[in-house]
C-alpha positions as a Python dict, from the first residue, in 0.01 Angstrom:
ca = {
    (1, 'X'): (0, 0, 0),
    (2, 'X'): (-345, 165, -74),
    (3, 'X'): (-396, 381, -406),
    (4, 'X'): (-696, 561, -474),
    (5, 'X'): (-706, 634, -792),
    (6, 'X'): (-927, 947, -947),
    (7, 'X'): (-989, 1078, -1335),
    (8, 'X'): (-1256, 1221, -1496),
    (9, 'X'): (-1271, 910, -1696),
    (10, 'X'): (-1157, 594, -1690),
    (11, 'X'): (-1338, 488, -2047),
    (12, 'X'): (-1326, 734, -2301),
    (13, 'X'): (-1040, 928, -2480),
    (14, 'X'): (-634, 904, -2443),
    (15, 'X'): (-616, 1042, -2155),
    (16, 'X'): (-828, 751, -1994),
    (17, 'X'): (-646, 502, -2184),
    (18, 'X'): (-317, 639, -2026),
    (19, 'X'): (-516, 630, -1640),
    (20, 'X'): (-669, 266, -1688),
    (21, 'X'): (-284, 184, -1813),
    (22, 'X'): (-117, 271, -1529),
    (23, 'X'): (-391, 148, -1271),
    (24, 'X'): (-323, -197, -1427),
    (25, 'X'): (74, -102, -1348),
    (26, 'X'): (36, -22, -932),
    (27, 'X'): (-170, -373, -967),
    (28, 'X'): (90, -532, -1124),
    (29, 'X'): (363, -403, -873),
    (30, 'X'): (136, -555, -581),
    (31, 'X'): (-46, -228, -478),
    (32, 'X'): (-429, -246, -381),
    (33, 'X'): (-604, 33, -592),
    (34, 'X'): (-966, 150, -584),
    (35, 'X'): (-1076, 379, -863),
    (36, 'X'): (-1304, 661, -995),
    (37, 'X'): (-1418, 790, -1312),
    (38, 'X'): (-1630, 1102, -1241),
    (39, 'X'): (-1794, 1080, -1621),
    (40, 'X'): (-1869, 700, -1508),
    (41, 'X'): (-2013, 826, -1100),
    (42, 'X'): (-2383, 798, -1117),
    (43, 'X'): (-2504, 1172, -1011),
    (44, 'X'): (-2801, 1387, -958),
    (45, 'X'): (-2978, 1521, -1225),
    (46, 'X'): (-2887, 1834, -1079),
    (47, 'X'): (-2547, 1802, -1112),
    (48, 'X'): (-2542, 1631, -1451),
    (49, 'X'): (-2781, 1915, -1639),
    (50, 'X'): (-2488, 2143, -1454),
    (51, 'X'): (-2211, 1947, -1598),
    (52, 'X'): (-2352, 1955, -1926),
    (53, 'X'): (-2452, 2309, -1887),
    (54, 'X'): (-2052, 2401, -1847),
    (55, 'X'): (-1937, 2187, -2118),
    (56, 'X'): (-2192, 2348, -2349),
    (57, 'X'): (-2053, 2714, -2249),
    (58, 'X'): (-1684, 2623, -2294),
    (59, 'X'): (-1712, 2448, -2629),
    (60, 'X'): (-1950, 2728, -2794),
    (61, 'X'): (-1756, 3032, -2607),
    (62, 'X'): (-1414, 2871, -2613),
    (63, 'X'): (-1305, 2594, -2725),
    (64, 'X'): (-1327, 2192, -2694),
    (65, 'X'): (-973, 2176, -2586),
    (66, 'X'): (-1071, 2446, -2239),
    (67, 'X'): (-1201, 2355, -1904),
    (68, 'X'): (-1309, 2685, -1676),
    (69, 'X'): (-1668, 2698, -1569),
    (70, 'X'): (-1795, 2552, -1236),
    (71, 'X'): (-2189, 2564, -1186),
    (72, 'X'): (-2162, 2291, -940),
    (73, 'X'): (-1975, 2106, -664),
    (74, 'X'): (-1736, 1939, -866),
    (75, 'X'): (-1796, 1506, -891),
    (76, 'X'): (-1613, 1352, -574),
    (77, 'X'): (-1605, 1464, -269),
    (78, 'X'): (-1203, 1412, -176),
    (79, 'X'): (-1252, 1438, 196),
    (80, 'X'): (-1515, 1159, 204),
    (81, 'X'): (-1348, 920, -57),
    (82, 'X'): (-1067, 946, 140),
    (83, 'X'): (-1251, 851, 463),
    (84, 'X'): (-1429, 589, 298),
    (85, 'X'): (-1106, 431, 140),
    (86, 'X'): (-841, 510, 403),
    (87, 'X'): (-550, 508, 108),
    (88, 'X'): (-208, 557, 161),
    (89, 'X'): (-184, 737, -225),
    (90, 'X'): (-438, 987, -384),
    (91, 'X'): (-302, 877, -750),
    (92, 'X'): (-478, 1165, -994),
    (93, 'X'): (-533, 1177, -1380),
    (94, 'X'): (-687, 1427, -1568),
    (95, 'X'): (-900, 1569, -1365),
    (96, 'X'): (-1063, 1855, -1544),
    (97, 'X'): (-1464, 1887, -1566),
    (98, 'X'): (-1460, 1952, -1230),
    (99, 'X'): (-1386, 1609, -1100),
    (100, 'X'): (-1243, 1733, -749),
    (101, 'X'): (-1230, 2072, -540),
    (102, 'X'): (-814, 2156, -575),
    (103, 'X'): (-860, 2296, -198),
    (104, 'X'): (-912, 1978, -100),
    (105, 'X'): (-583, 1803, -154),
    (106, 'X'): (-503, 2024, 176),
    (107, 'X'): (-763, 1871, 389),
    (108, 'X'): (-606, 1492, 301),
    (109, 'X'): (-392, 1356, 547),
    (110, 'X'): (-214, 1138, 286),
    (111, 'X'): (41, 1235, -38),
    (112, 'X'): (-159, 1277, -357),
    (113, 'X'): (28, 1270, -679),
    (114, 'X'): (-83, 1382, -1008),
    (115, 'X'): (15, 1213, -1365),
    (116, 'X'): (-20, 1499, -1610),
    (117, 'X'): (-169, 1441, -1966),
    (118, 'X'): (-96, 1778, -2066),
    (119, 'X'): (-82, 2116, -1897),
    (120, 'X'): (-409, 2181, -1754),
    (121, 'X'): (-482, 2412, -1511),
    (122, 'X'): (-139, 2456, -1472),
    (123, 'X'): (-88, 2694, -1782),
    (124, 'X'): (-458, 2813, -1759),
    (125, 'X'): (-757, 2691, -1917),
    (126, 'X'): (-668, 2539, -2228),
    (127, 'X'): (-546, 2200, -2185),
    (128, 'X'): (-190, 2261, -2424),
    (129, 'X'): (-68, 2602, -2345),
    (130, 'X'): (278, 2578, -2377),
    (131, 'X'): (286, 2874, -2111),
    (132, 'X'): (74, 3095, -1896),
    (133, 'X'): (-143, 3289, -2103),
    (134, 'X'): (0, 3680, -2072),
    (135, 'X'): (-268, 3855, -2062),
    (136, 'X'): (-474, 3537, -1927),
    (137, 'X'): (-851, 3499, -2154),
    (138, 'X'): (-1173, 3545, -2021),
    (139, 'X'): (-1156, 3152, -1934),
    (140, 'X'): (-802, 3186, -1792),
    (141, 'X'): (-1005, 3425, -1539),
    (142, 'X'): (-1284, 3238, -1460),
    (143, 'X'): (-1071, 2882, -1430),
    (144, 'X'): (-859, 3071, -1145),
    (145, 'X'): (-1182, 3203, -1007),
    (146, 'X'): (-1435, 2876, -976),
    (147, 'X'): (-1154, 2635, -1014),
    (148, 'X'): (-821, 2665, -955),
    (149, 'X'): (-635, 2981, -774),
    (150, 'X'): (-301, 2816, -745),
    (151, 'X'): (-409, 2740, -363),
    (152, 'X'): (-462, 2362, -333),
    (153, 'X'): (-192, 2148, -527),
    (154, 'X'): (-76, 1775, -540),
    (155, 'X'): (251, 1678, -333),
    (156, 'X'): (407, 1540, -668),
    (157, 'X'): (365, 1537, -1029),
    (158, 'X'): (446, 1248, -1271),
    (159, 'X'): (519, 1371, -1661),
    (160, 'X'): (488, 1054, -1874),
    (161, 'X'): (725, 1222, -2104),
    (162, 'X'): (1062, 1479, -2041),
    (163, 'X'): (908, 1720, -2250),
    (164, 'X'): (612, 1760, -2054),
    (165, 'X'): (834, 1765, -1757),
    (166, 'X'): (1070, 2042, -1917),
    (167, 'X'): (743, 2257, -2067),
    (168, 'X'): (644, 2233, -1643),
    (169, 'X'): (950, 2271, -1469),
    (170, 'X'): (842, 2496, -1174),
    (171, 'X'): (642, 2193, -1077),
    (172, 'X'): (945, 1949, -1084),
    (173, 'X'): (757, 1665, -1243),
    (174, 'X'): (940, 1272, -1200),
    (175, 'X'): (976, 1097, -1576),
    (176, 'X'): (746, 786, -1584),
    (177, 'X'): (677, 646, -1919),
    (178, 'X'): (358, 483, -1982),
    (179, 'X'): (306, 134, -1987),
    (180, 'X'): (127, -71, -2245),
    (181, 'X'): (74, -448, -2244),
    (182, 'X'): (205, -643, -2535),
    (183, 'X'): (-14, -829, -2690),
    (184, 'X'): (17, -1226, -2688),
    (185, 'X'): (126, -1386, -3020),
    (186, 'X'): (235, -1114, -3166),
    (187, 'X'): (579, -1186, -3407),
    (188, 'X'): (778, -919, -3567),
    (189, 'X'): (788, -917, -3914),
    (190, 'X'): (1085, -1022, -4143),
    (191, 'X'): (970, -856, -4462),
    (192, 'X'): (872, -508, -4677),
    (193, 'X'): (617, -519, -4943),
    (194, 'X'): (643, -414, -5301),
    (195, 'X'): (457, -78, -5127),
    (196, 'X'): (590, 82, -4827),
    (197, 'X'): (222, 144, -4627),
    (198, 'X'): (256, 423, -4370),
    (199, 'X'): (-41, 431, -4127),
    (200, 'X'): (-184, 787, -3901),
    (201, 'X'): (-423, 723, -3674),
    (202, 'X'): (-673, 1002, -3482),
    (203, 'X'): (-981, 1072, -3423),
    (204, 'X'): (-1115, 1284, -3571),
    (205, 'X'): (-901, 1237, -3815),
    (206, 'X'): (-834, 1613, -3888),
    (207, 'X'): (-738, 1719, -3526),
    (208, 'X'): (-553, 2010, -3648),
    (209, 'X'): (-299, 1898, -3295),
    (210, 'X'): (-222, 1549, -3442),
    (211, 'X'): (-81, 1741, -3751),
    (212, 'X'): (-177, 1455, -4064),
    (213, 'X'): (-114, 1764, -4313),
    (214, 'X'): (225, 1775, -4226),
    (215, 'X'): (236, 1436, -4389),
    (216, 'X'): (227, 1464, -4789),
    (217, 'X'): (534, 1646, -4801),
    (218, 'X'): (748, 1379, -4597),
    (219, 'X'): (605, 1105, -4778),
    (220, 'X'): (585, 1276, -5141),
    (221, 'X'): (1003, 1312, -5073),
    (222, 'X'): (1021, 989, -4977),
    (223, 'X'): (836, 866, -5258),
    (224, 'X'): (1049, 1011, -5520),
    (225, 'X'): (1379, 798, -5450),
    (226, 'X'): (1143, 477, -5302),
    (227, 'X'): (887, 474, -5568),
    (228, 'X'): (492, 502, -5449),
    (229, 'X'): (347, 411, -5105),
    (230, 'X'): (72, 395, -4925),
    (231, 'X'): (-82, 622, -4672),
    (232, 'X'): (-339, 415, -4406),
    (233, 'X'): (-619, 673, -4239),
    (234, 'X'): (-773, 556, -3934),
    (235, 'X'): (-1053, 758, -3788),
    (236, 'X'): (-1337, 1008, -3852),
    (237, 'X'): (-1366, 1149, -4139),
    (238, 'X'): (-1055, 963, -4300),
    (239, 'X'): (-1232, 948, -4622),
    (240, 'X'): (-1328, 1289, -4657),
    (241, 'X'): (-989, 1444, -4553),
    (242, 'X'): (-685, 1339, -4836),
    (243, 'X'): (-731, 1203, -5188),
    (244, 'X'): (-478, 1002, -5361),
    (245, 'X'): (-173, 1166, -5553),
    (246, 'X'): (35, 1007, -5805),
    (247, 'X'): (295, 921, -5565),
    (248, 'X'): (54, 857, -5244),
    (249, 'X'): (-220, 629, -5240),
    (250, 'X'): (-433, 718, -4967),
    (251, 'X'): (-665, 429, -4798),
    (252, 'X'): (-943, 535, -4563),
    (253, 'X'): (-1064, 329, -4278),
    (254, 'X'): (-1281, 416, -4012),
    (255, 'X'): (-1259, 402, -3613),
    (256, 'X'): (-1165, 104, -3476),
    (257, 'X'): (-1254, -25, -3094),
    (258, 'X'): (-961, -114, -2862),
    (259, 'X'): (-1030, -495, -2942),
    (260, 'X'): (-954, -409, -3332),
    (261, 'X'): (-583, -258, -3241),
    (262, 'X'): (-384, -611, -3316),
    (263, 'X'): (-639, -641, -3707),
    (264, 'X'): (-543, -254, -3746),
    (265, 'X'): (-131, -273, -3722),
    (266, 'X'): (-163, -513, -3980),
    (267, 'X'): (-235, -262, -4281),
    (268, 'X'): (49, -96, -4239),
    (269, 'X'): (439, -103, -4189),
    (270, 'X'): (525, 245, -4032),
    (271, 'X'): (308, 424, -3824),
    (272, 'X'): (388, 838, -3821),
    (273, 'X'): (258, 1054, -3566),
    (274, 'X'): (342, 1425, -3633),
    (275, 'X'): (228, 1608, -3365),
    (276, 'X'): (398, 1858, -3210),
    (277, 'X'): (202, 1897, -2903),
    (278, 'X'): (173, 1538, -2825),
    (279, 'X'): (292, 1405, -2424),
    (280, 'X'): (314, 1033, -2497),
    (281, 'X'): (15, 912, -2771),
    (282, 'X'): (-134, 573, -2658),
    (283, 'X'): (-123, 497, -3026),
    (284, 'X'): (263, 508, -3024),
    (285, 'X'): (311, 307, -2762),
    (286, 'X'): (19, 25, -2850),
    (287, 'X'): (281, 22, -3215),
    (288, 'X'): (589, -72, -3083),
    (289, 'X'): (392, -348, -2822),
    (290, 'X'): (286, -489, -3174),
    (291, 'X'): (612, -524, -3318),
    (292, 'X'): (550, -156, -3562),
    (293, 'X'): (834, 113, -3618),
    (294, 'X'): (725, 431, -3539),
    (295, 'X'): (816, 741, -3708),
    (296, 'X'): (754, 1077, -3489),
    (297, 'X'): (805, 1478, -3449),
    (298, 'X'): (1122, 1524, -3309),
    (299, 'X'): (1115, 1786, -2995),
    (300, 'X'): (803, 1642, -2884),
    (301, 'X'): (706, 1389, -2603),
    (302, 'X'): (775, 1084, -2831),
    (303, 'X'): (1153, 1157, -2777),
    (304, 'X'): (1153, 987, -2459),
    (305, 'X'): (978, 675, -2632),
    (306, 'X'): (1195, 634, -2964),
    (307, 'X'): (1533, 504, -3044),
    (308, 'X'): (1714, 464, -3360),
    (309, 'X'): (1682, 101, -3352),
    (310, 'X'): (1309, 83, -3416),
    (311, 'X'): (1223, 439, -3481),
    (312, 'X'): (1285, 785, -3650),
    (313, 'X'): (1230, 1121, -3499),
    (314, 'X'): (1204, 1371, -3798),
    (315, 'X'): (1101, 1693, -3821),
    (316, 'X'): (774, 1671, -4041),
    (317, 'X'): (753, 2068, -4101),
    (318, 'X'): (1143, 2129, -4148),
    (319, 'X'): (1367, 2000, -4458),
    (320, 'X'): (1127, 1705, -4580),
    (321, 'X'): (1414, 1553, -4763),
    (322, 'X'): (1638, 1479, -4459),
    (323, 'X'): (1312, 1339, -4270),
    (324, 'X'): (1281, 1074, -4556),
    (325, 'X'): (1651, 987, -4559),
    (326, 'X'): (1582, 948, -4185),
    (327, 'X'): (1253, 710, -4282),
    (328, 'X'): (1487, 500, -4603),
    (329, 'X'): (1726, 459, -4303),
    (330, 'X'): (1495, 306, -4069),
    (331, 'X'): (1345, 57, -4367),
    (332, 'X'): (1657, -50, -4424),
    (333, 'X'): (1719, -249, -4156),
    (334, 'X'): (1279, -274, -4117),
    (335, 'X'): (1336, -676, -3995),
    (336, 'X'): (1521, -548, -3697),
    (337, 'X'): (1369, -280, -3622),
    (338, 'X'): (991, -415, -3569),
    (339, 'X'): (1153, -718, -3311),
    (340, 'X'): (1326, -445, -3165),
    (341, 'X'): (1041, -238, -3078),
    (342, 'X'): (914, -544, -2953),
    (343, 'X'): (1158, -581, -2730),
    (344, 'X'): (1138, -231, -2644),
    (345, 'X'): (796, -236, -2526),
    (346, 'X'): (833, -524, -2312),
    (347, 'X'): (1148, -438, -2096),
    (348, 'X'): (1103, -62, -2050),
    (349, 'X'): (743, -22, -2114),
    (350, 'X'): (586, -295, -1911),
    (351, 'X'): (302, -270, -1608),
    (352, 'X'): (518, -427, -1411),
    (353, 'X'): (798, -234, -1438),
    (354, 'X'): (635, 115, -1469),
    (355, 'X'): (431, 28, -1159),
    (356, 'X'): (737, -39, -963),
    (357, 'X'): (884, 324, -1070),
    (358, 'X'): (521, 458, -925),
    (359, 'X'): (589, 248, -637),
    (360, 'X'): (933, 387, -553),
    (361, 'X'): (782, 825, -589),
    (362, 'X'): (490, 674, -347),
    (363, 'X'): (726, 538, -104),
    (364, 'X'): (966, 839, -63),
    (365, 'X'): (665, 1033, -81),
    (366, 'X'): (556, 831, 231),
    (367, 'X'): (888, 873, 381),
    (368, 'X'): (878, 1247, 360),
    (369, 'X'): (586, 1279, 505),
    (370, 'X'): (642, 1042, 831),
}
C-alpha cells in the first residue's frame, strides 16, 4: 500500500513532530510512504513573498494562532502529486498556510484521510475554536471565502485524542493515539530526591494555551504537606517568566533540540502539562517513552494518554488541594509508576502498533470505495 503523505511541515513545531511520528508508524507497519512539507517545497519567489505576505496580515490583524488569507495558489498541486505518485492513501496533517486547494480532494480518485492537530478550518479560522464562531470574524469570512467553503473534504478523519474527536463529532473522527519511539537505554527510576522537581516545558514559555500560571497554586498546596520542591522551566523566556517563592524554587533552562530530550527528563521527576486546550502534546508522550510520570488537566486530550498507574489527571484551576492529594498519591508509589509508563509507551504507543491501527481505517477505507 501507497501513502502520500502531505503537511505544511514536516520540521518545525508539534504539529510536525506529531506528522513525522506517524509517517515513521505506516513505515513501520510495511506501508511505502512518500512525503511533503509545503514550508520545506522549494517555490517561486512569487509565491513565497505571497506566503509571507498572508502570514504577515493574519498575525498583525488577527492572531498567530489564525489561518484565512489566500494571495496565491496554495503549495501542492493535489491533482499532479497524485499523478506523479499514484498512492493508494492521501494521508493529511495540518495543512493550513495554504498547503492544498480543499476542492481538490474531489478531483482524487483515491481516499484521503486527515489526522487533525486541532480544529482548523473546521471551527473557522482560528486553529482551537472549541465551536463555530456565531457570528463568524472577519477571518472566519475570508477563510470560507479563499479557503475553505465546506465544499471539498477528506473521506476520514483521525483525532489523536477522544476529546478532539468528541469537540468534532459531526465529522466522526476514528481514535488513534500518537506514537512515540522509546528511547534505547532508558531505565526507570527506583528513587525520589530529598526535593520533589516538577518540570513544564513550552515554547515560548508563556503560551497563555499551555497554561504554566495555573501551576503555583497546585504546587504551593502540595508544598505545604511535602515540604519545598522544585519547579524545572524549559523554553523561551523561562527566566523572565516565575521567580522563586519560599515554597517553589523555580529553575530556568532554555530550549532544548530534539537530540537534548533524553539530558532534559533528567532534571526532573514529574512533568505537568496544564493545558486545557491541548489534543495530545508531543512532550507528554516523549515523558512516559522516558520512563517520567506525567501529571495533566483532566477533561483535556491527555485523558486518552494517562492512567492511574503512571499518571494524575487533576484539575489545575479547580480545588488545588485535591489536585495535590492526587500528585502525593502518584509519588507514593513514584518507583512503579515511571517503569510503568515505560511500559505504557511501548505496548500502546508504539510505531508499529499505531501504524497498524492507520493501516486497518486505510483498508476499509479501500474497501468502501471498491
Amino acid at each position: 500500500m501507497k501513502v502520500l503523505a502531505i503537511a505544511k511541515t514536516l520540521c518545525k513545531g508539534g504539529a510536525a513532530v506529531g506528522a513525522s511520528n506517524t509517517i515513521n508508524s505506516l513505515r513501520a507497519a510495511g506501508l511505502e510512504v512518500v512525503a511533503f512539507g509545503a514550508y520545506e517545497t522549494p517555490k517561486s519567489c512569487a509565491m513565497s513573498a505571497m506566503r509571507t505576505t498572508e502570514r504577515i496580515y493574519e498575525r498583525v490583524f488577527h492572531n498567530a494562532d489564525t489561518h484565512c488569507l489566500q494571495l496565491w495558489s496554495p503549495v501542492f498541486d493535489l491533482v499532479r502529486l497524485y499523478e506523479q505518485h499514484r498512492p493508494d492513501i492521501v494521508q493529511l496533517f495540518d495543512i493550513s498556510g495554504n498547503t492544498i486547494d480543499f476542492r481538490q480532494l474531489n478531483d482524487i480518485p483515491c481516499p484521503s484521510v486527515q489526522r487533525l492537530s486541532d480544529f482548523w478550518p473546521y471551527h473557522g479560522a482560528k486553529h482551537y475554536n472549541l465551536a463555530p464562531p456565531d457570528p463568524p470574524s472577519v477571518a472566519d469570512r475570508l477563510l470560507r471565502r479563499m479557503i475553505f467553503d465546506g465544499s471539498g473534504e477528506p473521506d476520514a478523519f483521525v483525532a489523536p485524542s477522544q476529546w478532539l474527536a468528541d469537540v468534532l463529532t459531526d465529522r466522526q473522527p476514528t481514535v488513534i493515539r500518537n506514537a512515540v519511539t522509546s528511547a534505547p537505554g532508558v531505565t526507570p527510576r527506583d528513587r525520589l530526591g530529598a526535593k520533589i522537581r516538577f518540570g513544564f516545558i513550552s515554547n515560548p514559555i508563556d503560551d497563555p494555551r499551555k497554561g504554566l500560571m495555573s501551576v503555583p497554586p497546585v504546587l504551593t498546596a502540595f508544598a505545604a504537606h511535602a515540604g519545598p520542591v522544585a519547579l524545572h522551566l524549559f523554553g523561551e523566556g523561562s527566566d523572565q517568566t516565575m521567580t522563586s517563592t519560599n515554597c517553589i524554587e523555580v529553575v530556568a533552562h532554555p530550549p532544548f533540540k530534539r537530540d537534548a530530550l533524553a539530558t532534559a527528563f533528567t532534571n526532573f521527576d514529574i512533568l505537568l502539562c496544564p493545558s486545557k486546550l491541548d489534543n495530545s502534546p508531543n512532550v507528554m508522550t516523549e515523558a512516559l517513552a522516558h520512563a517520567v510520570p506525567v501529571v495533566a488537566q483532566i477533561g483535556s486530550g491527555m485523558d486518552s494518554y494517562l492512567e492511574a498507574t503512571f499518571g494524575a489527571l487533576i484539575d489545575f484551576d479547580g480545588r488545588v488541594e485535591q489536585g495535590a492529594a492526587q500528585i502525593a498519591s502518584l509519588l507514593r508509589s513514584y518507583p512503579a509508576a515511571c517503569k510503568a509508563a515505560l511500559r505504557f509507551a511501548m505496548a500502546e504507543l508504539s510505531p508499529q502498533k499505531i501504524g497498524e491501527e492507520y493501516k486497518a481505517l486505510y483498508t476499509a477505507l479501500l474497501v468502501q470505495r471498491a
